[in-house]
BAMI-287523 format. One record per residue: x, y, z of N, C-alpha, C, O in turn; residue in one letter; residue number from 1. Coordinates in nm, 2 decimals. Example, Ala and Ser with C-alpha at 12.3 -4.5 7.8 and 13.67 -1.06 7.14 Angstrom:
> n_east, n_north, n_up, ca_east, ca_north, ca_up, c_east, c_north, c_up, o_east, o_north, o_up, type, seq
> 1.32, -0.57, 0.78, 1.23, -0.45, 0.78, 1.32, -0.33, 0.78, 1.42, -0.33, 0.85, a, 1
> 1.28, -0.22, 0.71, 1.37, -0.11, 0.71, 1.29, 0.00, 0.79, 1.34, 0.11, 0.80, s, 2
END
This chain:
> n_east, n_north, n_up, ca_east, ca_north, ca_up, c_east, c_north, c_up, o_east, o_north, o_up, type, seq
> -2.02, -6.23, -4.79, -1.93, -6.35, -4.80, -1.83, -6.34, -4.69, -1.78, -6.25, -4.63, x, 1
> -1.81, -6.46, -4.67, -1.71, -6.46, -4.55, -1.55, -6.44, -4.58, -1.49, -6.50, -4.66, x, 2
> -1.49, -6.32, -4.48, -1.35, -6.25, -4.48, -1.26, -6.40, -4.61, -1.23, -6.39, -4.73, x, 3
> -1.26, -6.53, -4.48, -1.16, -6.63, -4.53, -1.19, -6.65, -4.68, -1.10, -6.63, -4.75, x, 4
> -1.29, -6.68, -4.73, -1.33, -6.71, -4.86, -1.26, -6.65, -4.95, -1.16, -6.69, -5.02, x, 5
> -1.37, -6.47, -4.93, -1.35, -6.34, -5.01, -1.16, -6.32, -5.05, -1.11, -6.28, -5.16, x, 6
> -1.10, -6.35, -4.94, -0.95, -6.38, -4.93, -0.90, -6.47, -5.05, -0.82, -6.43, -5.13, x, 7
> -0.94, -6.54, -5.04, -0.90, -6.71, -5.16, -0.93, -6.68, -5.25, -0.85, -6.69, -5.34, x, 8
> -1.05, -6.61, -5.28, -1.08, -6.59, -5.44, -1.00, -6.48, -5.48, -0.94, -6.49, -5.58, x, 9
> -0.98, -6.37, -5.40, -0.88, -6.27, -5.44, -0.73, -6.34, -5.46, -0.66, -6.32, -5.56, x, 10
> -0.69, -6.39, -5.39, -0.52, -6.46, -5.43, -0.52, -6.53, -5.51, -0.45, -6.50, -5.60, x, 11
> -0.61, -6.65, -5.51, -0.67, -6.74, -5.62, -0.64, -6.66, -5.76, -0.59, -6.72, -5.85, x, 12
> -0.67, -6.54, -5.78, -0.76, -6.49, -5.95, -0.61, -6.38, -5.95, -0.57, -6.33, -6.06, x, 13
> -0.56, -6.36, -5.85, -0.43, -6.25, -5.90, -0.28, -6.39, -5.92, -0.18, -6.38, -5.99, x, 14
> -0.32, -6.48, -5.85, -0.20, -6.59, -5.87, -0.25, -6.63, -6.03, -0.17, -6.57, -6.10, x, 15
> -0.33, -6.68, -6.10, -0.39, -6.71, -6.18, -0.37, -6.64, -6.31, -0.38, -6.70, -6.41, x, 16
> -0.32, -6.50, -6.30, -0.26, -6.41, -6.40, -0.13, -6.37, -6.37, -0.07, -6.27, -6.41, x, 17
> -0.08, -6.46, -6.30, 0.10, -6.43, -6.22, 0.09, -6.29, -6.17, 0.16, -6.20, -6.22, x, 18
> 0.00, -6.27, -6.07, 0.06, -6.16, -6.01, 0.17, -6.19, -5.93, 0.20, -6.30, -5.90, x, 19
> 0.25, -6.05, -5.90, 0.41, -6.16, -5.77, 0.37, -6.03, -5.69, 0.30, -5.92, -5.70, x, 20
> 0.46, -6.10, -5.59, 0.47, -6.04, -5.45, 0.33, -6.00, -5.41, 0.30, -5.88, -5.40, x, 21
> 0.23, -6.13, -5.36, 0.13, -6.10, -5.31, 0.10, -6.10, -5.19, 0.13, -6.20, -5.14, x, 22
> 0.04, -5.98, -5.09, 0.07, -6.02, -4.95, -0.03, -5.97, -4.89, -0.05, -5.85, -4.92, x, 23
> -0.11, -6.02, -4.81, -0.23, -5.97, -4.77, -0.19, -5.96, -4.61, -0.12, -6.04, -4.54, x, 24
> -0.26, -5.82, -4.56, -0.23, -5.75, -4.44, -0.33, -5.73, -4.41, -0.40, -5.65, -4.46, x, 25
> -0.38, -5.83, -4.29, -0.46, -5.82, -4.20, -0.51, -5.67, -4.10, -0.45, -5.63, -4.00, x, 26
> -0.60, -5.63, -4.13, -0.64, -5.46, -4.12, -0.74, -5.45, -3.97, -0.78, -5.35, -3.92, x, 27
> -0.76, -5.60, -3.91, -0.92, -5.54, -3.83, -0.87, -5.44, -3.68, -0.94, -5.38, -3.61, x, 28
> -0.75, -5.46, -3.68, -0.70, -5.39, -3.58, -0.69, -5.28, -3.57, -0.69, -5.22, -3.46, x, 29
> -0.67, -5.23, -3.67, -0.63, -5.10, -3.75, -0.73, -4.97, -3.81, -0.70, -4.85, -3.82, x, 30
> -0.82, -5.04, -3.82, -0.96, -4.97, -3.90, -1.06, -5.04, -3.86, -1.05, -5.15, -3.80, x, 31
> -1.14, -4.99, -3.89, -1.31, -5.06, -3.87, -1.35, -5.04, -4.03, -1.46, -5.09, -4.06, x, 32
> -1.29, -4.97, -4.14, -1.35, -4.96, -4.31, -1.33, -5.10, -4.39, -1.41, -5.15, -4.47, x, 33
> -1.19, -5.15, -4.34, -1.21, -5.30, -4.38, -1.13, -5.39, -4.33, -1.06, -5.34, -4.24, x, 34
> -1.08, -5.53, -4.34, -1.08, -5.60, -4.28, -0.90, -5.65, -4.32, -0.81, -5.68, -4.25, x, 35
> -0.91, -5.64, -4.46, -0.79, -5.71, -4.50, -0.74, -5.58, -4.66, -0.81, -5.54, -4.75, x, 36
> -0.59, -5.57, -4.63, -0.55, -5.54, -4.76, -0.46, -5.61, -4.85, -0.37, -5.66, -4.79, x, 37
> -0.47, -5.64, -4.99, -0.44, -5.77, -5.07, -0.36, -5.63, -5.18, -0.41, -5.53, -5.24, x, 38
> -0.21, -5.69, -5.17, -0.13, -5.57, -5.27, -0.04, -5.69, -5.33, -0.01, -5.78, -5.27, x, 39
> 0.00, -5.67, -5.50, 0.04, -5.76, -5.59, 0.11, -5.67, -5.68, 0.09, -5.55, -5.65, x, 40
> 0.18, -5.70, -5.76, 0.24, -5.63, -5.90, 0.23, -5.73, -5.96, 0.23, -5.85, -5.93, x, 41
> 0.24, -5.62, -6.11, 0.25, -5.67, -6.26, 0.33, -5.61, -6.32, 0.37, -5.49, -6.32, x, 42
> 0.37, -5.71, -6.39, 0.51, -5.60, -6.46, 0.46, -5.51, -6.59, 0.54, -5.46, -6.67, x, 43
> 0.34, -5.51, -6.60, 0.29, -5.37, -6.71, 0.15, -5.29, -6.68, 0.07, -5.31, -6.59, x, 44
> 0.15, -5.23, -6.74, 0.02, -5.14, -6.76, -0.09, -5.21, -6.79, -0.20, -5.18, -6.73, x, 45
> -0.07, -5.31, -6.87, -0.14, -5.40, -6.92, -0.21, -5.54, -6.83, -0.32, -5.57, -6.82, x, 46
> -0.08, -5.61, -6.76, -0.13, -5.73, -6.65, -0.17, -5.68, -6.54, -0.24, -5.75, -6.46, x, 47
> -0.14, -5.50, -6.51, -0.19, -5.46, -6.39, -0.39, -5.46, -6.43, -0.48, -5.54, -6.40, x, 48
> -0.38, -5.39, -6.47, -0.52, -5.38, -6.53, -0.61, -5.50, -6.54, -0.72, -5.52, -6.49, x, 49
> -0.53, -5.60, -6.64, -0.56, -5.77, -6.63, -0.56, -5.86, -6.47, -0.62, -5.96, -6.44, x, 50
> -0.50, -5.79, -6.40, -0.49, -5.86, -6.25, -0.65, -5.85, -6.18, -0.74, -5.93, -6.14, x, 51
> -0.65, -5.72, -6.20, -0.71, -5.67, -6.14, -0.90, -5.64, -6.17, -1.00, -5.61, -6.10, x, 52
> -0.87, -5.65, -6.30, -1.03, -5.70, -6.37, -1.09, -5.89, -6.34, -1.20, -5.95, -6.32, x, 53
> -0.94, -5.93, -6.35, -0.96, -6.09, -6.30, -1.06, -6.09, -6.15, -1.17, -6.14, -6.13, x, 54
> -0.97, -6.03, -6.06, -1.03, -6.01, -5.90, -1.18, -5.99, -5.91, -1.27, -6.05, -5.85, x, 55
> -1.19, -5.88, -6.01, -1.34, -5.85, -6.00, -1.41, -5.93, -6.05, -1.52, -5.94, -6.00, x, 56
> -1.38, -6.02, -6.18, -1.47, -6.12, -6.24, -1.46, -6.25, -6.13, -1.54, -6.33, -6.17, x, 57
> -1.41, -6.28, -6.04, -1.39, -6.40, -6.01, -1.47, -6.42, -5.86, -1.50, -6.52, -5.79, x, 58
> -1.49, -6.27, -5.84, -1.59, -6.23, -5.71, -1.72, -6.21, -5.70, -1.80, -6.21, -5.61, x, 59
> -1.73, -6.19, -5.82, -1.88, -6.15, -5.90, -1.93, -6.30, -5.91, -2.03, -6.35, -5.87, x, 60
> -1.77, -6.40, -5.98, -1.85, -6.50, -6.03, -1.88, -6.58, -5.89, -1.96, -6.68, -5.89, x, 61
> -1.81, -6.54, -5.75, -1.86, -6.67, -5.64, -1.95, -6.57, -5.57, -1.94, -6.58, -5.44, x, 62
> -2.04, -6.47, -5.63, -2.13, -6.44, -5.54, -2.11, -6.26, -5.49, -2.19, -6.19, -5.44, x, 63
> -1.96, -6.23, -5.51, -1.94, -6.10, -5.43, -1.97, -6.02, -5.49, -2.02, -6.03, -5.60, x, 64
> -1.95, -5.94, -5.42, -2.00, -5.75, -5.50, -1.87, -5.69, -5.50, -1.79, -5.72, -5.41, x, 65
> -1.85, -5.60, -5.59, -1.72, -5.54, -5.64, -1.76, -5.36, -5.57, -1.84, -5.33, -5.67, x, 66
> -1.76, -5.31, -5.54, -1.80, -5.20, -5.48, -1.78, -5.05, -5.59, -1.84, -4.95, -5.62, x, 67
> -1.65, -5.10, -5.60, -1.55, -4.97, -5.72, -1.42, -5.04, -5.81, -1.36, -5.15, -5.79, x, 68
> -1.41, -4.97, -5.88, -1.21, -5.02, -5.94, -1.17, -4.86, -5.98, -1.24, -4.80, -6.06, x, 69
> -1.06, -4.81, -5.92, -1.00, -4.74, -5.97, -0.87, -4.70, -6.03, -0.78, -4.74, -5.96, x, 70
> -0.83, -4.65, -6.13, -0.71, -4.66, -6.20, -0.71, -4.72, -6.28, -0.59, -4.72, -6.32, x, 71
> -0.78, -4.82, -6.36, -0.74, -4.89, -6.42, -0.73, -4.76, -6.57, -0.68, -4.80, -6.68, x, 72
> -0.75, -4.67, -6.57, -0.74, -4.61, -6.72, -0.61, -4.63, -6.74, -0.57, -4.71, -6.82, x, 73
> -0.49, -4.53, -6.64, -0.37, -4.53, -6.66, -0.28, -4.70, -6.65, -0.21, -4.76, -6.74, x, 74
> -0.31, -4.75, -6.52, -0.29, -4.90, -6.48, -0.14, -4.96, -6.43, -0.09, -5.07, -6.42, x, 75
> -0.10, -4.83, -6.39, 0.02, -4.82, -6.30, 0.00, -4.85, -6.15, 0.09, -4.89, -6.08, x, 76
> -0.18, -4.82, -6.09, -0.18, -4.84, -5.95, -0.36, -4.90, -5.99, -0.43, -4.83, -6.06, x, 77
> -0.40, -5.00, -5.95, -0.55, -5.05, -5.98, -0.61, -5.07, -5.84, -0.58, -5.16, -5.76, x, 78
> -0.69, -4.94, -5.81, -0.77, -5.04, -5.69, -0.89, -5.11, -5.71, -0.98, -5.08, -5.79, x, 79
> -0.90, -5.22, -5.59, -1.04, -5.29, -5.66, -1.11, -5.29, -5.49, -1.06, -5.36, -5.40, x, 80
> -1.23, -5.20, -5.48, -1.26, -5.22, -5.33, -1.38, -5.32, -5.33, -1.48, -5.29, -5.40, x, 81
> -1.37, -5.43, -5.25, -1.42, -5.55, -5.25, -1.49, -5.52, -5.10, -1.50, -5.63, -5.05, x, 82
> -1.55, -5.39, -5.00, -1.56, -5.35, -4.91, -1.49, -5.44, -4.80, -1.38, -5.39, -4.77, x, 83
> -1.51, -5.52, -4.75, -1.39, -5.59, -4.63, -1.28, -5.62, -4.71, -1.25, -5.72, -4.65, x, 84
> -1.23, -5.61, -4.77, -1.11, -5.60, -4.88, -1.08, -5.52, -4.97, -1.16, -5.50, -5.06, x, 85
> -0.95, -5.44, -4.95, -0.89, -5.37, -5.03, -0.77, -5.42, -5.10, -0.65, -5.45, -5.07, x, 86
> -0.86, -5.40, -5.25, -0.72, -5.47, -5.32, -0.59, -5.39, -5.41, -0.64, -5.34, -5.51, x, 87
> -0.47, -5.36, -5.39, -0.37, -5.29, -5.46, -0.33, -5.37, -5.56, -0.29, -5.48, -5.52, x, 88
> -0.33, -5.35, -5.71, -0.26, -5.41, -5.75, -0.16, -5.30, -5.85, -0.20, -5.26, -5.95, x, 89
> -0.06, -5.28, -5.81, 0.05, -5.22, -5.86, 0.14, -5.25, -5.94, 0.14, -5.37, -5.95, x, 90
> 0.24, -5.19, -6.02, 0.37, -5.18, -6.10, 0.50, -5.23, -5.98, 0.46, -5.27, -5.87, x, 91
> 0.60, -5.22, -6.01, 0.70, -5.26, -5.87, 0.74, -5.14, -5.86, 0.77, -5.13, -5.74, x, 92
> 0.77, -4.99, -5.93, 0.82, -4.89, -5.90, 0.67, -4.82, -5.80, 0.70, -4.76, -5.69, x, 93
> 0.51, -4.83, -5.82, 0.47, -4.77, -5.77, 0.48, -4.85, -5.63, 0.56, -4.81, -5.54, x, 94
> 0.43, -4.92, -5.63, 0.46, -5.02, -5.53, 0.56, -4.96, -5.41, 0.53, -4.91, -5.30, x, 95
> 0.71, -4.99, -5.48, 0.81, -4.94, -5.42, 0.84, -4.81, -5.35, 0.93, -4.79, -5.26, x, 96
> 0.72, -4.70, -5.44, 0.75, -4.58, -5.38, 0.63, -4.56, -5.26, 0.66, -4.51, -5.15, x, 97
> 0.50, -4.62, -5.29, 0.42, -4.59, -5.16, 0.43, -4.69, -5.07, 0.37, -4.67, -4.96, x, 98
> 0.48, -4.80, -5.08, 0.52, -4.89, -4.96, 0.39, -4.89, -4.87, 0.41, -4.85, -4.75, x, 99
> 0.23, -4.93, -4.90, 0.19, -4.97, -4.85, 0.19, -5.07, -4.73, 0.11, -5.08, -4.63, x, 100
> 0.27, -5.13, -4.75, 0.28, -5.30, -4.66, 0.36, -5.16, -4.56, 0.26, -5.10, -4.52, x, 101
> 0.44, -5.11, -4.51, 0.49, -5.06, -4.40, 0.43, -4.94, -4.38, 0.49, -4.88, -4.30, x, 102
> 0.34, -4.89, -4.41, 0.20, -4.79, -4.39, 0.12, -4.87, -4.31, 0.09, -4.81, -4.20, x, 103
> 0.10, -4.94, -4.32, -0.04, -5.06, -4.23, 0.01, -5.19, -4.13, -0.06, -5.28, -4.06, x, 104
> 0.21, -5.16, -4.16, 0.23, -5.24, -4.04, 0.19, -5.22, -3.89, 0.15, -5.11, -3.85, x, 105
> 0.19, -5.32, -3.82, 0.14, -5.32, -3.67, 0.26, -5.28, -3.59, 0.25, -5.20, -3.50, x, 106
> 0.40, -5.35, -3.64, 0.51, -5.34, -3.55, 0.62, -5.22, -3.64, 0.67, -5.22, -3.76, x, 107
> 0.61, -5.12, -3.52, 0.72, -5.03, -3.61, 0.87, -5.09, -3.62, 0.92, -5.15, -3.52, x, 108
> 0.96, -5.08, -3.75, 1.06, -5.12, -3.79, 1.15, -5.00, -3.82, 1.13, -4.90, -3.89, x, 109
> 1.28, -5.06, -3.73, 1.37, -4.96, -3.75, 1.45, -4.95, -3.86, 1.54, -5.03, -3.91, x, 110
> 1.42, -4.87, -3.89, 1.52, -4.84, -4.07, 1.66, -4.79, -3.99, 1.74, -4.80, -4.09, x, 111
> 1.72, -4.76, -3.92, 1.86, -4.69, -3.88, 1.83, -4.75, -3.72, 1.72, -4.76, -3.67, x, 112
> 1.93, -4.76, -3.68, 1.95, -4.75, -3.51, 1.93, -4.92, -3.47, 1.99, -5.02, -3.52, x, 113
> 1.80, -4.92, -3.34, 1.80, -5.07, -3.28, 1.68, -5.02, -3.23, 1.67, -4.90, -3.22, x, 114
> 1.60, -5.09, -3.19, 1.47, -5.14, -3.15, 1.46, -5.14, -3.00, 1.47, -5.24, -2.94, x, 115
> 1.43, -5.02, -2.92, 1.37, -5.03, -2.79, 1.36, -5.14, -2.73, 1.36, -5.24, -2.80, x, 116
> 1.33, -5.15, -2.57, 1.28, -5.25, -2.50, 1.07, -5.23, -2.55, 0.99, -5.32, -2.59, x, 117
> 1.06, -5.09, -2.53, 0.92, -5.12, -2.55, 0.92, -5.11, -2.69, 0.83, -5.04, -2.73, x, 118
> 1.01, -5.16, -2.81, 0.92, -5.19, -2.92, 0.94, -5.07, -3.01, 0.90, -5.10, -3.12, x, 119
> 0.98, -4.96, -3.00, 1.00, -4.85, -3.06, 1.14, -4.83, -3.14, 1.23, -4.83, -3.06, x, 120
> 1.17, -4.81, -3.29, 1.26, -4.78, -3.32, 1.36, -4.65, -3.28, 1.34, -4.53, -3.29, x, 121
> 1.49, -4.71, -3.23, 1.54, -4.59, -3.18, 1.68, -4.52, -3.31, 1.80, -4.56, -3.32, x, 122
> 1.61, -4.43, -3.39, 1.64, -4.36, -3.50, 1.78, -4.28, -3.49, 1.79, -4.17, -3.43, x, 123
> 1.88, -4.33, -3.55, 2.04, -4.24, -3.54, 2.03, -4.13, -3.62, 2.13, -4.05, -3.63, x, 124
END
């Protein structure tokens, strides 16, 4: 299935169960394992799990293959690997503590200090 599609049906099916704060990070620069990562929260154990069973039913139903899901027993952190897509669907504290989205950024951000000419956070 093609990246842009596989993309829509995943936002499509996690918007569809209110997932929030959905943000998909473009990966092909980064890795050659996949293409895009798609990270969401739910505010329980319960809509994480529901988010994320959605994804997989709604990729199955336009054709995709679901490859794995992991976590959903506990359902604090659910992954659903969609092979060119990696989907997170998280709690807001797990979320918050592994900060994915600034793991797989492109541009480093300075948490303290100012920003180099070449681009490099310069750390106080």
């Amino acid at each position: 299935m093609e990246i842009r599609k596989l993309q829509e049906i995943v936002v499509a099916a996690l918007e569809e169960i209110k997932g929030k704060e959905i943000e998909v990070i473009d990966t092909t620069r980064l890795t050659a394992l996949f293409e895009r990562i798609i990270v969401a929260c739910g505010d329980s154990n319960r809509q994480v799990r529901s988010l994320a069973r959605n994804v997989g039913d709604k990729v199955r139903e336009a054709g995709g293959e679901v490859l794995s899901v992991e976590g959903e027993d506990a359902g604090e952190w659910v992954l659903v690997d969609l092979g060119s897509i990696v989907v997170h669907v998280m709690q807001p504290a797990t979320r918050s503590y592994y900060n994915l989205e600034e793991l797989w950024r492109t541009t480093p951000v300075a948490r303290r200090g100012t920003v180099t000419e070449d681009g490099f956070a310069a750390l106080s």
